[in-house]
GUMARLUM-961332 format. One line per 3 residues: number of its first residue (from 0); their letters; for each residue x, y, z of C-alpha. Coordinates in nm, 3 decimals, always signed. Example, Ala and Ser with C-alpha at 12.3 -4.5 7.8 and 13.67 -1.06 7.14 Angstrom:
BEGIN
0) as) +1.230,-0.450,+0.780  +1.367,-0.106,+0.714 $
// end
This chain:
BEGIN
0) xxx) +3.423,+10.947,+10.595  +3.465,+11.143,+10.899  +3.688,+11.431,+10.881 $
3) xxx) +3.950,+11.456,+11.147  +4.042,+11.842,+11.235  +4.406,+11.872,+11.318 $
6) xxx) +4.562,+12.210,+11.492  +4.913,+12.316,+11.471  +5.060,+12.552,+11.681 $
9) xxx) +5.372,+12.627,+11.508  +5.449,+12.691,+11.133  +5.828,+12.678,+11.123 $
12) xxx) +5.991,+12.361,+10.946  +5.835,+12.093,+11.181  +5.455,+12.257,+11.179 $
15) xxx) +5.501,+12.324,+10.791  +5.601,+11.968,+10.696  +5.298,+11.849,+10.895 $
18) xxx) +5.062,+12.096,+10.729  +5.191,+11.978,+10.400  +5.169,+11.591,+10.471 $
21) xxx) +4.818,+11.609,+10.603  +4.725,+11.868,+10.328  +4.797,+11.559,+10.108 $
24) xxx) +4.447,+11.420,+10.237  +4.147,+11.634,+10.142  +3.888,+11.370,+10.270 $
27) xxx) +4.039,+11.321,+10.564  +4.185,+11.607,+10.737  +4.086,+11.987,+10.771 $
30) xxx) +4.416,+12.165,+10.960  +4.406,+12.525,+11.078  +4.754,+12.574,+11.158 $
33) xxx) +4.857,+12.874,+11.400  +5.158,+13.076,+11.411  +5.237,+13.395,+11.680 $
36) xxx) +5.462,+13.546,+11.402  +5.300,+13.780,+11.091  +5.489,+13.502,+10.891 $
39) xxx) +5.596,+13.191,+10.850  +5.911,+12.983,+10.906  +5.929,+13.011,+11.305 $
42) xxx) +6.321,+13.078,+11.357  +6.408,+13.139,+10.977  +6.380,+13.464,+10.926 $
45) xxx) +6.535,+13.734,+10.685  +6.619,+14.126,+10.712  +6.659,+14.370,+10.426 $
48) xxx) +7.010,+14.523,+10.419  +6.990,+14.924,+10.322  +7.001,+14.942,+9.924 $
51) xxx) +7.199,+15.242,+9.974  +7.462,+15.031,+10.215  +7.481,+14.745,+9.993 $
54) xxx) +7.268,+14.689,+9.738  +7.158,+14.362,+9.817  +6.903,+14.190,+10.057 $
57) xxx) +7.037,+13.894,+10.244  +6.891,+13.638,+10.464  +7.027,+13.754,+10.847 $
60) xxx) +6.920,+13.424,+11.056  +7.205,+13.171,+11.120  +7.152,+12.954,+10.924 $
63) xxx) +7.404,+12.583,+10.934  +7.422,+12.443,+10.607  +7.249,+12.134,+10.586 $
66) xxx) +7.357,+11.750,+10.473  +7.225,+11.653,+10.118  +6.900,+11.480,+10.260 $
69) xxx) +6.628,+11.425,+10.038  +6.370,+11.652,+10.280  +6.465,+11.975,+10.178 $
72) xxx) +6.391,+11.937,+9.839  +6.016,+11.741,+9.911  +5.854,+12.070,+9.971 $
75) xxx) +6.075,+12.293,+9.642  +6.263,+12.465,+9.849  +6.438,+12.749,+9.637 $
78) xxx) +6.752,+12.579,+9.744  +7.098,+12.633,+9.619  +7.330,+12.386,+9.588 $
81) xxx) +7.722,+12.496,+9.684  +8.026,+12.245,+9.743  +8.177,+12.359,+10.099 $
84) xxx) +8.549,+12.290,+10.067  +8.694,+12.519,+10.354  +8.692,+12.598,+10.715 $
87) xxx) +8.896,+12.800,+10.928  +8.947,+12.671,+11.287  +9.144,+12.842,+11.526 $
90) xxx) +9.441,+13.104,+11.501  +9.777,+13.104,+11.469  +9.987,+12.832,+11.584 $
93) xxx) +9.681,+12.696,+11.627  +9.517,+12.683,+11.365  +9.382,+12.418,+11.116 $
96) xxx) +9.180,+12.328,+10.816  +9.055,+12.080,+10.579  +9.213,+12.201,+10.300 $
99) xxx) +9.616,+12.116,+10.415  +9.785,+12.015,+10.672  +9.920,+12.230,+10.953 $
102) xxx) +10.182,+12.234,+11.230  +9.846,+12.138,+11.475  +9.794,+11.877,+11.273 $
105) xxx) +10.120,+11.781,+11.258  +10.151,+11.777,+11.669  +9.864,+11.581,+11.756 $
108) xxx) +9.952,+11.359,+11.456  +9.942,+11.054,+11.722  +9.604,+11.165,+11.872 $
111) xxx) +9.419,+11.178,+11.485  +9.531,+10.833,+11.405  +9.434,+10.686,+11.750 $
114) xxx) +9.133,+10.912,+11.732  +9.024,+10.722,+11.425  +9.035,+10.390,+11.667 $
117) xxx) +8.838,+10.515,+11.886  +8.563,+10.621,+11.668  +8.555,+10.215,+11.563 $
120) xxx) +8.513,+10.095,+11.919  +8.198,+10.358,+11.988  +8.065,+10.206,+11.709 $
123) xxx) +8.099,+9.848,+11.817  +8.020,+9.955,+12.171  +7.754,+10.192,+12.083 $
126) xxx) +7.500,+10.067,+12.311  +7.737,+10.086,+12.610  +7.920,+10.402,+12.521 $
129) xxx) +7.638,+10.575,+12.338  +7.529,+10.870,+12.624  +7.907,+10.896,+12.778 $
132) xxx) +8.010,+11.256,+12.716  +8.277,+11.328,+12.470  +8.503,+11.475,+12.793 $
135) xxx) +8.457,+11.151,+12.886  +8.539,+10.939,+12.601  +8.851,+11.098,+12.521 $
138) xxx) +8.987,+11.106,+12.873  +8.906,+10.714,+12.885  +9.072,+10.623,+12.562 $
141) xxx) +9.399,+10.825,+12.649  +9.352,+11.137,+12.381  +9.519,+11.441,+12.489 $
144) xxx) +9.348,+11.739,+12.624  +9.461,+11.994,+12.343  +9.372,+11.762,+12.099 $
147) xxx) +8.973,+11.769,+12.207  +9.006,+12.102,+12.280  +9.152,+12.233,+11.985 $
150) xxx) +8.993,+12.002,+11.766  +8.742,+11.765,+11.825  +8.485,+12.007,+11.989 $
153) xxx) +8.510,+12.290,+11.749  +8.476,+12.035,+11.478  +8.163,+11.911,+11.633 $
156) xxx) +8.055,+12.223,+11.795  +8.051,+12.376,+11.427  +7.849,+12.124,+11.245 $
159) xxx) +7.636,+12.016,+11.523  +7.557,+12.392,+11.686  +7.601,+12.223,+11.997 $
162) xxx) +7.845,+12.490,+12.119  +8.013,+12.547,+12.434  +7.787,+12.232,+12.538 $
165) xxx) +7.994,+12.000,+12.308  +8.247,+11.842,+12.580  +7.867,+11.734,+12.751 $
168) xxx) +7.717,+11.591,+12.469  +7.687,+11.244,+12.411  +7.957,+11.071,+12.220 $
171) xxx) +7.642,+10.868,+11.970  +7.662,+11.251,+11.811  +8.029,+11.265,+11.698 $
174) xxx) +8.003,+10.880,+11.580  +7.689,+10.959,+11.363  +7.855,+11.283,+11.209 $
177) xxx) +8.217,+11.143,+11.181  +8.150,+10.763,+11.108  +8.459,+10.506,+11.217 $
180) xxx) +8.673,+10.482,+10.877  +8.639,+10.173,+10.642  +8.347,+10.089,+10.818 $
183) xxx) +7.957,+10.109,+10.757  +7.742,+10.171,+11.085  +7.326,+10.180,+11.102 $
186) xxx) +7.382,+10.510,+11.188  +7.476,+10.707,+10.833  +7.277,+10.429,+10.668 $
189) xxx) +6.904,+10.485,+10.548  +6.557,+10.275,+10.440  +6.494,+10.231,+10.109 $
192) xxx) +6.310,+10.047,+9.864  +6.577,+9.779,+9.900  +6.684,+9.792,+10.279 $
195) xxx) +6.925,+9.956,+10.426  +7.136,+10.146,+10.201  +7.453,+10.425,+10.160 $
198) xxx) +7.595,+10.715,+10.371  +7.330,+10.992,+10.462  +7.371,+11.177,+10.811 $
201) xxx) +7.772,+11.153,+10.780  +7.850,+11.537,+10.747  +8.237,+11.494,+10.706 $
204) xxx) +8.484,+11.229,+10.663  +8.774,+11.094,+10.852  +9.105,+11.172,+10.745 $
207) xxx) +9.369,+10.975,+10.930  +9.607,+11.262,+10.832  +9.425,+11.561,+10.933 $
210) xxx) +9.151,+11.456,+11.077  +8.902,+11.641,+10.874  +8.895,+11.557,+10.460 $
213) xxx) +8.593,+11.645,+10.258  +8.218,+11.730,+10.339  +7.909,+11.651,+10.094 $
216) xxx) +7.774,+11.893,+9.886  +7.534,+12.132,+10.113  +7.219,+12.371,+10.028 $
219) xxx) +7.188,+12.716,+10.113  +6.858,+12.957,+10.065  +6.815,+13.282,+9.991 $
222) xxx) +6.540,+13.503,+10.120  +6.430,+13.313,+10.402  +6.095,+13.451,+10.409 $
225) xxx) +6.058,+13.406,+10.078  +6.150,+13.069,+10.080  +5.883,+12.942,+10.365 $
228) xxx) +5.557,+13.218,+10.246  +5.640,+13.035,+9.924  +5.616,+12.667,+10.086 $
231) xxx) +5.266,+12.776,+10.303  +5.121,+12.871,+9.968  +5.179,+12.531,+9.803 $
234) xxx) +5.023,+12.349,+10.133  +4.755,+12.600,+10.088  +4.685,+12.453,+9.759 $
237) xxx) +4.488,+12.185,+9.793  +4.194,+12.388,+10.010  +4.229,+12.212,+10.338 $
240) xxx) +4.486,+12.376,+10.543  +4.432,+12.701,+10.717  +4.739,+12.975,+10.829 $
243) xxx) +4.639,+13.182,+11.133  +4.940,+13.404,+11.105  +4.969,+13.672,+11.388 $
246) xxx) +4.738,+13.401,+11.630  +4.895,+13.316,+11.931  +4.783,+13.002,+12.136 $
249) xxx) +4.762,+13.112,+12.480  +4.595,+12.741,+12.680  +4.484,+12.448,+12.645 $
252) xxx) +4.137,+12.435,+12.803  +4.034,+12.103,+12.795  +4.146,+11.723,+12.622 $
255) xxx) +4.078,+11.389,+12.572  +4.155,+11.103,+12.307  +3.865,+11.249,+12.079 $
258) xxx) +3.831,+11.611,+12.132  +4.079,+11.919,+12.220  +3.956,+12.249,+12.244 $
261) xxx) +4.244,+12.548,+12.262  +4.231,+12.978,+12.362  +4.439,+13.208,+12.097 $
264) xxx) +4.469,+13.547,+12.061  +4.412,+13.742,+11.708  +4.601,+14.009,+11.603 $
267) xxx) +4.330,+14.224,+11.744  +4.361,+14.129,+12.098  +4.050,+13.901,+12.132 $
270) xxx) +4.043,+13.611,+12.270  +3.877,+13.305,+12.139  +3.841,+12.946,+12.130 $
273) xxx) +3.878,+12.648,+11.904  +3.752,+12.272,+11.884  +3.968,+11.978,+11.706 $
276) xxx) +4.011,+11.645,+11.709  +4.382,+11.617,+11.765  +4.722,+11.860,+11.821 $
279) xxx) +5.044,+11.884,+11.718  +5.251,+12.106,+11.923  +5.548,+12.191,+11.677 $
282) xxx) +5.704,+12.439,+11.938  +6.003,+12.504,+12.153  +5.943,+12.211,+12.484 $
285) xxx) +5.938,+12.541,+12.713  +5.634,+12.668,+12.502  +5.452,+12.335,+12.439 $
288) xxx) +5.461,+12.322,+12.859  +5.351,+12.648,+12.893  +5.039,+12.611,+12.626 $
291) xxx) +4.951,+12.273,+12.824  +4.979,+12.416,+13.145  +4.767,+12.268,+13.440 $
294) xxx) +4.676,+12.036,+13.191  +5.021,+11.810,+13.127  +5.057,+11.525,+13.222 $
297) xxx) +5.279,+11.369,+13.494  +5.501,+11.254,+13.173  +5.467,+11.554,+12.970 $
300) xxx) +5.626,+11.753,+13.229  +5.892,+11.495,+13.345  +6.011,+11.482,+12.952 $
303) xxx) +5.951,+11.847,+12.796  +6.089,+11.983,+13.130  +6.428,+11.795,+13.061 $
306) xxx) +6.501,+11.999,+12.751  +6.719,+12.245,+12.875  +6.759,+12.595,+12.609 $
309) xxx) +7.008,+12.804,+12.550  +7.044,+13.213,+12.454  +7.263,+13.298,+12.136 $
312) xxx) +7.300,+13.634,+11.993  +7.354,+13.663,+11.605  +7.524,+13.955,+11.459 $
315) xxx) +7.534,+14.031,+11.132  +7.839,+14.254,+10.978  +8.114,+14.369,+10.777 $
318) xxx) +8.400,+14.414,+11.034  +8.681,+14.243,+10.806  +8.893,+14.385,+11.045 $
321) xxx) +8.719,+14.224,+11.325  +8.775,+13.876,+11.142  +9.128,+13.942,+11.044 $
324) xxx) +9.173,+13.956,+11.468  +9.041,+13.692,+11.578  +9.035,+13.442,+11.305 $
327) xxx) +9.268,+13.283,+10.974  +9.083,+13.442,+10.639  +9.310,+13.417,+10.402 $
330) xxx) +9.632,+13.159,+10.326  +10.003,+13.246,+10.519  +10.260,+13.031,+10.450 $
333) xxx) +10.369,+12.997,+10.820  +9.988,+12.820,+10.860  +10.073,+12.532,+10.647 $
336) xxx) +10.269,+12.241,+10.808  +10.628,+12.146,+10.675  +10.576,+11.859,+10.579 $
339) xxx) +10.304,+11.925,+10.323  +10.352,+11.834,+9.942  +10.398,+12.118,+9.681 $
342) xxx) +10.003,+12.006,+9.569  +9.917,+12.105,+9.907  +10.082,+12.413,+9.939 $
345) xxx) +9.914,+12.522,+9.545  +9.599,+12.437,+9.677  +9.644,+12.636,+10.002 $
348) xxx) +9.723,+12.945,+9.772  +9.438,+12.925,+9.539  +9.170,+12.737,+9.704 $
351) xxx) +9.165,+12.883,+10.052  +8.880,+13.095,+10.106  +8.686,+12.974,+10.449 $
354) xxx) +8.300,+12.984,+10.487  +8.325,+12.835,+10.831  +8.541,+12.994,+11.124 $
357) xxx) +8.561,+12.864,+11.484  +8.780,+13.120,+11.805  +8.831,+12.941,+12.113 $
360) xxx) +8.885,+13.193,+12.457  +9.274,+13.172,+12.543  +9.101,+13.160,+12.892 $
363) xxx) +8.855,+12.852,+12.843  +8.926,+12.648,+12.553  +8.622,+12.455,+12.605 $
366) xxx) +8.380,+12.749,+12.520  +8.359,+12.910,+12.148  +8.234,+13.174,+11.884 $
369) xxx) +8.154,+13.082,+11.565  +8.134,+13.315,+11.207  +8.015,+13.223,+10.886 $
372) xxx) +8.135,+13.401,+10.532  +7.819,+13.458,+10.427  +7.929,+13.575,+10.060 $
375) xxx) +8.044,+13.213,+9.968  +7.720,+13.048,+10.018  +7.453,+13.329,+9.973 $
378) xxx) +7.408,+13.316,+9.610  +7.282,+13.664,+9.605  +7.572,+13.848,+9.816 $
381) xxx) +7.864,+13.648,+9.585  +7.739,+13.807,+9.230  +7.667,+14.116,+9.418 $
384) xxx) +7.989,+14.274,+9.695  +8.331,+14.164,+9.477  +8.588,+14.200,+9.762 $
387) xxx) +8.325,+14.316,+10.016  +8.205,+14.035,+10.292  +7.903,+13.983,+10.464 $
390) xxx) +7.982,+13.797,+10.791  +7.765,+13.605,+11.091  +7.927,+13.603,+11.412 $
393) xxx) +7.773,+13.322,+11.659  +7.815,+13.455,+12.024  +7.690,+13.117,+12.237 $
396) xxx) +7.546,+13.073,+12.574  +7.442,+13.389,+12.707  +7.427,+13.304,+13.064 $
399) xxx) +7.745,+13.110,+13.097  +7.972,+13.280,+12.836  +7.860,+13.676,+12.774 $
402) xxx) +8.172,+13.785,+12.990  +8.429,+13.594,+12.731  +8.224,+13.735,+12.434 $
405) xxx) +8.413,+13.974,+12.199  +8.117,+14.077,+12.044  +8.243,+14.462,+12.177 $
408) xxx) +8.527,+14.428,+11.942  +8.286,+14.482,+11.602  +8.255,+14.798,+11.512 $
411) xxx) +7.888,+14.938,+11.583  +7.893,+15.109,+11.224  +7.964,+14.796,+11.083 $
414) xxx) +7.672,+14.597,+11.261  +7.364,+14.525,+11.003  +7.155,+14.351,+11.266 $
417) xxx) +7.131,+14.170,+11.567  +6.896,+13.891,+11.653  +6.874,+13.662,+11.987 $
420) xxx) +6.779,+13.285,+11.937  +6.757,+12.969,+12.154  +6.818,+12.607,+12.071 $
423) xxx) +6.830,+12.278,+12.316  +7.145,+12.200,+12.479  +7.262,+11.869,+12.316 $
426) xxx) +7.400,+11.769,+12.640  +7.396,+11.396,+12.709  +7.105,+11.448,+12.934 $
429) xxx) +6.897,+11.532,+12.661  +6.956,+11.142,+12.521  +6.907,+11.038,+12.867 $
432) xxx) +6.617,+11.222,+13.005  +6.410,+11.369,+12.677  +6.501,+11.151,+12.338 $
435) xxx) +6.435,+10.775,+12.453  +6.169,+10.900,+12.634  +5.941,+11.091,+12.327 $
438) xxx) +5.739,+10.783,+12.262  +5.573,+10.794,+12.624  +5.436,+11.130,+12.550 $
441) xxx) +5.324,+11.147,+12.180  +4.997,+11.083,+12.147  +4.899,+11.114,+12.499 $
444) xxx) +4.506,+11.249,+12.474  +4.525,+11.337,+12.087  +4.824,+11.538,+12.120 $
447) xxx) +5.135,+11.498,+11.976  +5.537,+11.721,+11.902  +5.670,+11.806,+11.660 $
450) xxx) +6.058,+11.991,+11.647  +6.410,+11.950,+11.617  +6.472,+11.977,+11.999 $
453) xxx) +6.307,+11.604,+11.942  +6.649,+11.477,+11.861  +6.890,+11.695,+11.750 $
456) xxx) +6.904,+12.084,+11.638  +6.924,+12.033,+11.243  +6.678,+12.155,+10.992 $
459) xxx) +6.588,+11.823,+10.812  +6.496,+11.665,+11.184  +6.281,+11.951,+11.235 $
462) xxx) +6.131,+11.876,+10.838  +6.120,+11.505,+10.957  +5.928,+11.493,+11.283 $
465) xxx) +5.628,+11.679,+11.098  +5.601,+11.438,+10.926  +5.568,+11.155,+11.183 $
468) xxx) +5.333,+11.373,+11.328  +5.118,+11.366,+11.057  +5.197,+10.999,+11.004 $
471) xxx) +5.043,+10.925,+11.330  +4.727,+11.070,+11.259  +4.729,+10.859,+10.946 $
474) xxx) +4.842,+11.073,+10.688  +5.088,+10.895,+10.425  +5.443,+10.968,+10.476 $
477) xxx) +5.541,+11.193,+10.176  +5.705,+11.036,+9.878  +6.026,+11.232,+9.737 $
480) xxx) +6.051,+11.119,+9.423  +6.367,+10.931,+9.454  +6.594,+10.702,+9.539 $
483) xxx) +6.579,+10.787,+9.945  +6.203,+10.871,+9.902  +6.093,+10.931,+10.292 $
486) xxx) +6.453,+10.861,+10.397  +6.504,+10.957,+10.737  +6.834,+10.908,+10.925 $
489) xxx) +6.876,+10.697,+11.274  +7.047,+10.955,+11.499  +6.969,+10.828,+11.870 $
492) xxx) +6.611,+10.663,+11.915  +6.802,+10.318,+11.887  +6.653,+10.256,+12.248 $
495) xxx) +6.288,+10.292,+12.159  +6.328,+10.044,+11.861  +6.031,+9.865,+12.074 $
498) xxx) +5.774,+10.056,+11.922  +5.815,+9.877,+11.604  +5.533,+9.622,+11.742 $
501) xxx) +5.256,+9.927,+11.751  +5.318,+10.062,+11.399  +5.292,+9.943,+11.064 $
504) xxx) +5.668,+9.801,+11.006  +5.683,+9.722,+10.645  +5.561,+10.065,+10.534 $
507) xxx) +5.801,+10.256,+10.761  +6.075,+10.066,+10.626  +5.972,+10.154,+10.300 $
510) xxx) +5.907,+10.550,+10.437  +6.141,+10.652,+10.723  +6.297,+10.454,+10.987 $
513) xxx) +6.221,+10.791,+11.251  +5.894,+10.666,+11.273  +6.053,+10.425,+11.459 $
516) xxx) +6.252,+10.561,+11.689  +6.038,+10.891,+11.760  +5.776,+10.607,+11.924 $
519) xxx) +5.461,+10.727,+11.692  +5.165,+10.550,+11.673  +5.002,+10.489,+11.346 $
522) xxx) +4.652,+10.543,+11.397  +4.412,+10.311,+11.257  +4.170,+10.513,+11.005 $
// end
């Protein structure tokens, strides 16, 4: 048998899981995997905290907790599982939570309930209504303006990191996330061994009450670094996968269906060149087109070019005051509505302790920050500060919202570290212009992506599209070990269901559904 050499520029969770699925196949595939970064894991990262400050190291990267899908444990992930109850949104009079109800809640009381319609006629109509901005959609159905703003985008802003973009994302988003109530939808259902089956992508529940009522057990990891050096050891294993940590791919020289030959640079500063057989580009789209260059195609610029990125800034503290300010941390009684039960108020007392926050500018309540409590979900901090707090603050959209940011107001001696990051806007042109769109591109000359921007900005999508990658070059799609083995969630690719007639449909029903709707080809071996 011939053997098919495979490079990957990229080892974060995309270029990882298709290293791992093709390292599955000694005969078949040798893989020499490149990554500009001394180590792996592309935008997880970690920073040591000074022992002498705290005593403690602490993954610094952002990281949003992820739904209990069966991908993150397929590669042992040191993974720990913790049951999110609460979140803090907004301040003062306007403030709410999931863990009672509040005068907000109270007020747009009429808004929740008809809120809860809507959702059921997206569904129904989700063809039609699918790419109509949530703006939109709650303009058309009647829902007040302070409702949206106050709570419908930070609720979807939070869980989706879509931002101060969220009013311009499409509205097939908040239906997947918050599915209609009493009613099962393709979209939070998954393949497996006996069709379609339960709730997977849903990342909250509907409460006609207060809008918001429980979320699924999530995962959180410690040392980041840790955590992926550890996962491109076990792909190591088997012998045919390669790490060219420190390599950076500067061009593509030259491609056609059978042969690709690629320029990097070694830590040393020399250039060199490389021959394979096929490429998956498991990159940022702005990278991919630059690596491509004169050689993209017509399509391949059309499509990566209509991912449009974003600049964050991360900071990483232990201002308490900072969070006292701008956000609710810790129960009042004037926060909880009047017309909540005496269990409600109890729980309120002893149970409220936020992980999530959300501040909205007095001055654009469209546009947010976001902070996390690190100390309830980093295993390691918990056991280690008692009443001290390790906090993320989120400061989005550099070039359209640094003059709202408050990031002046955290103390500088209470700053561990900073760190600037970009993700896709999840506007709905991305589901009009980039997502339905993927299936043109992959494959195109032996080369193929790989990446969350693909769909949506969530870890397991990133985990996922490896692995139809490496499906497509005829790699088996890697069995879990249970009941959602290869389950993969429909999130918008319902309009390239048409590539079911290239591809090997009763074994991606059995695997993973994004096959599917990502548009890969399996390729005959």
């Amino acid at each position: 048998m011939t053997i098919h050499r495979v490079a990957i520029v990229g080892a974060g969770a995309a270029g990882l899981s298709a290293a791992y699925a093709l390292s599955k196949h000694t005969d078949k595939f040798i893989v020499t995997v490149f990554e500009k970064e001394p180590v792996a894991g592309g935008m997880a990262s970690s920073t040591d905290i000074d022992p002498v400050i705290m005593a403690l190291r602490t993954s610094t990267t952002a990281f949003r907790a992820a739904p209990q899908l069966s991908p993150t444990r397929c590669v042992s992930f040191a993974s720990s599982a913790f049951h999110l109850r609460e979140i803090s949104f907004g301040k003062g009079e306007n403030f709410w939570t999931n863990v009672f109800p509040s005068p907000l809640t109270e007020r747009h009381a009429a808004d929740i309930r008809k809120f809860g319609r809507v959702l059921k006629t997206v569904k129904l109509l989700e063809v039609v209504l699918a790419l109509l901005p949530v703006y939109a959609l709650l303009h058309l159905f009647g829902l007040s303006k302070d409702f949206g703003e106050r709570m419908v985008y930070p609720l979807t802003a939070l869980f989706f990191g879509t931002g101060n973009q969220t009013p311009y994302v499409a509205s097939a988003i908040l239906v997947t996330s918050l599915p209609p109530p009493h009613q099962p939808c393709f979209s939070n259902a998954v393949w497996g061994r006996n069709g379609l089956q339960g709730p997977s992508m849903r990342l909250f529940k509907y409460d006609e009450r207060s809008l918001l009522a429980s979320i699924p057990e999530m995962y959180a990891f410690q040392k980041l670094s840790d955590t992926y050096t550890a996962w491109q050891h076990k792909v190591e294993q088997p012998g045919n996968v390669t790490f060219l940590l420190g390599h950076v791919v500067t061009r593509l020289i030259s491609r056609t269906k059978k042969r690709t030959v690629l320029e990097f640079r070694s830590p040393s500063n020399e250039l060199r060149t490389a021959e394979f057989e096929s490429l998956i580009l498991a990159t940022d789209a702005d990278n991919a087109l630059t690596i491509l260059g004169k050689r993209a195609s017509w399509m391949e610029r059309r499509v990566l070019g209509g991912v449009k990125y974003l600049y964050d800034l991360t900071v990483t503290h232990t201002d308490a005051d900072y969070m006292r300010k701008h956000y609710e941390t810790e129960f009042k009684p004037e926060l909880i509505a009047s017309s909540a039960t005496g269990a409600e108020r109890q729980r309120g007392q002893t149970d409220f302790r936020p992980l999530y926050y959300t501040y909205q500018y007095p001055s654009a309540l469209n546009k947010l920050e976001m902070s996390f409590d690190l100390t309830f979900y980093q295993p390691q901090l918990s056991a280690t500060l008692g009443q001290h707090h390790v906090y993320q603050t989120i400061f989005l959209d550099r070039d359209g919202s640094d003059k709202l940011w408050t990031k002046d107001g955290i103390r500088q001696d209470f700053v561990i570290g900073e760190k600037w990051w970009k993700q896709q806007s999840h506007r709905w042109q991305h589901y009009a212009r980039v997502v339905p769109w993927m299936w043109t591109i992959n494959g195109t000359r032996g080369t193929y992506y790989a990446g969350a921007w693909t769909v949506l900005n969530m870890h397991e999508i990133a985990i996922m599209s490896g692995f139809a990658a490496a499906y497509s070059l005829g790699a088996d799609y890697p069995h879990l070990g249970d009941e959602e083995s290869g389950v993969v969630v429909k999130v918008s690719y319902i309009f390239v269901l048409f590539a079911v007639t290239t591809i090997d449909t009763p074994r991606i029903r059995d695997q993973s559904p994004f096959i599917l709707q990502n548009g890969l080809r399996k390729t005959k071996s």
